[in-house]
C-alpha positions as a Markdown table, in Angstrom:
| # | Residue | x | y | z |
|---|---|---|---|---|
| 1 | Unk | 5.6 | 1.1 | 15.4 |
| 2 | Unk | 6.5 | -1.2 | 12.1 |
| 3 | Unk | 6.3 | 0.9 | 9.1 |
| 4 | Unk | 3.2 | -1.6 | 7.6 |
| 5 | Unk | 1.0 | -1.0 | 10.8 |
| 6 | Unk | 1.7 | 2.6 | 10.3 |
| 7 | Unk | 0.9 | 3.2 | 6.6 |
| 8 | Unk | -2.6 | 1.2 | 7.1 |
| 9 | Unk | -3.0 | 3.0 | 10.5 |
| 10 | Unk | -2.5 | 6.3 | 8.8 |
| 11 | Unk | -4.5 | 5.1 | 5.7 |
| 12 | Unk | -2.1 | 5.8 | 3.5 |
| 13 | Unk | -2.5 | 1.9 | 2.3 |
| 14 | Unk | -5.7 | 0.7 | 2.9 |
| 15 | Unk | -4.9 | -3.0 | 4.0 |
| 16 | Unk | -1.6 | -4.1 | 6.0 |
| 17 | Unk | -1.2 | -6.9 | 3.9 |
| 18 | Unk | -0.7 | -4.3 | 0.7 |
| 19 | Unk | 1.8 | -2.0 | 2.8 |
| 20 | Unk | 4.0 | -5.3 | 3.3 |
| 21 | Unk | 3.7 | -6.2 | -0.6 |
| 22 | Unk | 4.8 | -2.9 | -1.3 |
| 23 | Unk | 7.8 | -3.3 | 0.8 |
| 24 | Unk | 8.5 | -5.7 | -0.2 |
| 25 | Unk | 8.9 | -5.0 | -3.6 |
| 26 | Unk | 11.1 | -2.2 | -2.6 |
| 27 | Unk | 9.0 | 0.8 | -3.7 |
| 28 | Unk | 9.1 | 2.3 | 0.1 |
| 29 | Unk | 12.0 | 4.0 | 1.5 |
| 30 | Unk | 12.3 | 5.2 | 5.4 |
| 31 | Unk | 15.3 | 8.2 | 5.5 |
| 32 | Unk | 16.5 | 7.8 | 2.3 |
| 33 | Unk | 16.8 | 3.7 | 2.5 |
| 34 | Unk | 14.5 | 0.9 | 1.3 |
| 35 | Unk | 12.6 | 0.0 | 3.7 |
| 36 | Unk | 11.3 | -3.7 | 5.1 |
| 37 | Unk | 7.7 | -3.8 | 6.7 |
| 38 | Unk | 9.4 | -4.8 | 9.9 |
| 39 | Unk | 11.3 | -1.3 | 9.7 |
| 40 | Unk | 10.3 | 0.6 | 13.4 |
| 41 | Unk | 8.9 | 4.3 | 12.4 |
| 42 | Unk | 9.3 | 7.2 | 14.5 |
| 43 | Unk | 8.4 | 11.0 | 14.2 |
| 44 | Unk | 10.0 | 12.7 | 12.2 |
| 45 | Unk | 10.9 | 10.0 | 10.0 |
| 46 | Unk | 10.3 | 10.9 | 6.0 |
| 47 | Unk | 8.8 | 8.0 | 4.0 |
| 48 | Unk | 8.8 | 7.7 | 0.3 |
| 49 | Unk | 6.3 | 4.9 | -1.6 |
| 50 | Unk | 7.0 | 5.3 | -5.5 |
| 51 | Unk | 4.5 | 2.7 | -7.5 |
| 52 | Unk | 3.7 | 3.0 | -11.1 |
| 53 | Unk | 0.9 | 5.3 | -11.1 |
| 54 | Unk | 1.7 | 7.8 | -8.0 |
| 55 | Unk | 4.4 | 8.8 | -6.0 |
| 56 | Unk | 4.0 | 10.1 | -2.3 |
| 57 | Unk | 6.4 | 11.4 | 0.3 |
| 58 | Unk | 5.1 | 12.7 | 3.8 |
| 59 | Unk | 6.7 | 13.0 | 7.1 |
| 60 | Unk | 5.6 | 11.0 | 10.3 |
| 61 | Unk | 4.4 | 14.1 | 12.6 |
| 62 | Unk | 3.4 | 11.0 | 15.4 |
| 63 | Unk | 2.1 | 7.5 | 15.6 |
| 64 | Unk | -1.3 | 6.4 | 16.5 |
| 65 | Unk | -1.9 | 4.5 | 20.0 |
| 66 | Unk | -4.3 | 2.1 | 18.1 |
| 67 | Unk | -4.0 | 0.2 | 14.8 |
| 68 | Unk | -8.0 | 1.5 | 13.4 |
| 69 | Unk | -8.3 | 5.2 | 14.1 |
| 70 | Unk | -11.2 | 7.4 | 12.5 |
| 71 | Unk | -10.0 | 8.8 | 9.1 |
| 72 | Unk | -10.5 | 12.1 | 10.3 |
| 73 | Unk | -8.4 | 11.8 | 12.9 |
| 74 | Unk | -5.4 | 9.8 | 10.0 |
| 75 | Unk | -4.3 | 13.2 | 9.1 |
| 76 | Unk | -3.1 | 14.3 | 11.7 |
| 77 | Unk | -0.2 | 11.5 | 11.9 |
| 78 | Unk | 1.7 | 12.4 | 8.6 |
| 79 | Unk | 2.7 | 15.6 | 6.9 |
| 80 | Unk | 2.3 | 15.3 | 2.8 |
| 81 | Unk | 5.3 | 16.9 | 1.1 |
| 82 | Unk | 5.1 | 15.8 | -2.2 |
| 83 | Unk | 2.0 | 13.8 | -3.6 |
| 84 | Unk | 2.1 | 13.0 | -7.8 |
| 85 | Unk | 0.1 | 10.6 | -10.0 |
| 86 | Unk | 2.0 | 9.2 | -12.7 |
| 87 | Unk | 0.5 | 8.4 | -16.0 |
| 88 | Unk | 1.6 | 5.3 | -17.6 |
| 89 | Unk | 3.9 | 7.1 | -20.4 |
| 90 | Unk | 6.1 | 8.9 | -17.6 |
| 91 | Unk | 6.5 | 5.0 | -16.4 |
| 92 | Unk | 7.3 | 3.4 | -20.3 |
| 93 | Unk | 9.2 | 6.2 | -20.9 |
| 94 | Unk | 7.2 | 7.1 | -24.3 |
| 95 | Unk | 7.6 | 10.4 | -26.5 |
């Protein structure tokens, strides 16, 4: 599944369009590695999206068989293993 399908799928990004923007920017990384929205996710797979104001990284546990699924059932397709809100001093670097 490509990786923008599967962060709106997952709702972790509510629109597709947003997850490509994002990746395009280069704010999402797949393994370690930026990431394109093209990128093809798989289980097991640890994803990283770093914007100004949060930073989340998670771990695909599986992928969804359709592109709208019920939120309730969007948590059970990623594993959170670090979620942070920034504030906007950590991001100018202000003391």
């Amino acid at each position: 599944m490509r990786l923008d399908t599967f962060l709106k799928a997952s709702r972790m990004v509510k629109r597709r369009s947003k997850a490509k923007e994002l990746c395009q920017h280069g704010v999402v990384w797949v393994n370690g590695k930026v990431a394109k929205p093209s990128k093809e996710v798989k289980p097991g797979d640890i994803v990283e999206i770093d914007t100004v104001f949060r930073y989340i990284k998670f771990r695909i546990l599986a992928l969804p068989k359709a592109k709208n699924i019920p939120r309730k059932s969007a948590l059970r397709f990623t594993e959170i293993i670090e979620d942070r809100k920034k504030n906007l001093r950590e991001f100018l670097d202000v003391t």
